[in-house]
N, C-alpha and C positions, 0 to 999 in steps of 0.2 A: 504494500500500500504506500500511495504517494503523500507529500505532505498536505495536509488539510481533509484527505482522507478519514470520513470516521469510522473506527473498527467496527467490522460485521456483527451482527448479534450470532450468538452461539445458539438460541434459544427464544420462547417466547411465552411469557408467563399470562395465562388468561383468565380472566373472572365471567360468568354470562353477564349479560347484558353492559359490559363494559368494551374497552377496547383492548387488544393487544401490547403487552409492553414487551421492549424488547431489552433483553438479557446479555450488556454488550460486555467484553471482557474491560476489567478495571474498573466497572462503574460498581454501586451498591443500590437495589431497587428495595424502597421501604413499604414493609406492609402493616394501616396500623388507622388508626384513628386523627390523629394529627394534621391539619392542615397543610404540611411539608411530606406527608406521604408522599407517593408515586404513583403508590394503589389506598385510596383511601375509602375506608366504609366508616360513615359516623352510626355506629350502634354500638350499644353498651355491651356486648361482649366482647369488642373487639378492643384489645388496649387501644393508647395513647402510637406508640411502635412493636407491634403486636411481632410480627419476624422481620429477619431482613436476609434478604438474596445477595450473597457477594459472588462477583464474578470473574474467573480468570480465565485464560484461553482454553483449560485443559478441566473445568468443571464448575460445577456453581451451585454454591457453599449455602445452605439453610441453616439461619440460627434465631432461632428461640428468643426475644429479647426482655425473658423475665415476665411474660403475659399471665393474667392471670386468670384463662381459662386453657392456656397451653396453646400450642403449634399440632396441627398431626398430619400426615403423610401415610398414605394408603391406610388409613383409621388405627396409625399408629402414634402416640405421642413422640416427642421429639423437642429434643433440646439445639443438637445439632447435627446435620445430614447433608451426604450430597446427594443433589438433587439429579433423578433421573427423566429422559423425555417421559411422558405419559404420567408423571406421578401426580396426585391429587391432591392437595394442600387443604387442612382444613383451618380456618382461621374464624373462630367463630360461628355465627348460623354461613359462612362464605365457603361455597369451592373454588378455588383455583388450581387450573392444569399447566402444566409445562408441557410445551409442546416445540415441536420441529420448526415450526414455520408459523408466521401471523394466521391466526382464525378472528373468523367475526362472530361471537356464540352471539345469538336473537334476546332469550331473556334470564333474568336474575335467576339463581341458583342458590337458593338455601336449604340446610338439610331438615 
């Protein structure tokens, strides 16, 4: 890649009814309740910075940031993981999927 080039996403984290973000190496995508999210749900189960996705060229890092109803991943709790394509994030009543590529899911997904 040339200069001003921005690095490819390795990935692409998705909630229904929201859009696509993309999972690019070096950056940190925030999931959480907070206005400075990335992926933001304001509902009371979902903390203030409920997990956070760290990304590097060679995988992309799920951690737990103290929530207090937990992070889970294929409806397993979880402090810290890495994250694989297909896995399903649970952050509160939210799913989210990591996926290969941008999707456009239609509507909201709570369990």
């Amino acid at each position: 890649m040339g200069p001003g080039v921005p690095p490819r996403p390795i990935a692409w984290i998705t909630c229904a009814g929201a859009k696509s973000v993309p999972l690019v190496p070096g950056r940190k995508v925030v999931v959480g309740r907070d206005e400075g999210c990335e992926i933001r749900f304001v509902d009371p189960e979902v903390s203030r910075r409920h997990v956070v996705f760290e990304v590097t060229p060679d995988q992309i890092l799920a951690k737990d940031q103290k929530s207090a109803n937990g992070t889970f991943v294929n409806s397993v709790r979880i402090f810290e993981t890495v994250a694989k394509i297909g896995d399903v994030f649970q952050v509160g009543p939210f799913r989210l999927e990591s996926s290969a590529t941008e999707r456009a899911v239609p509507e909201l997904t709570a369990a």
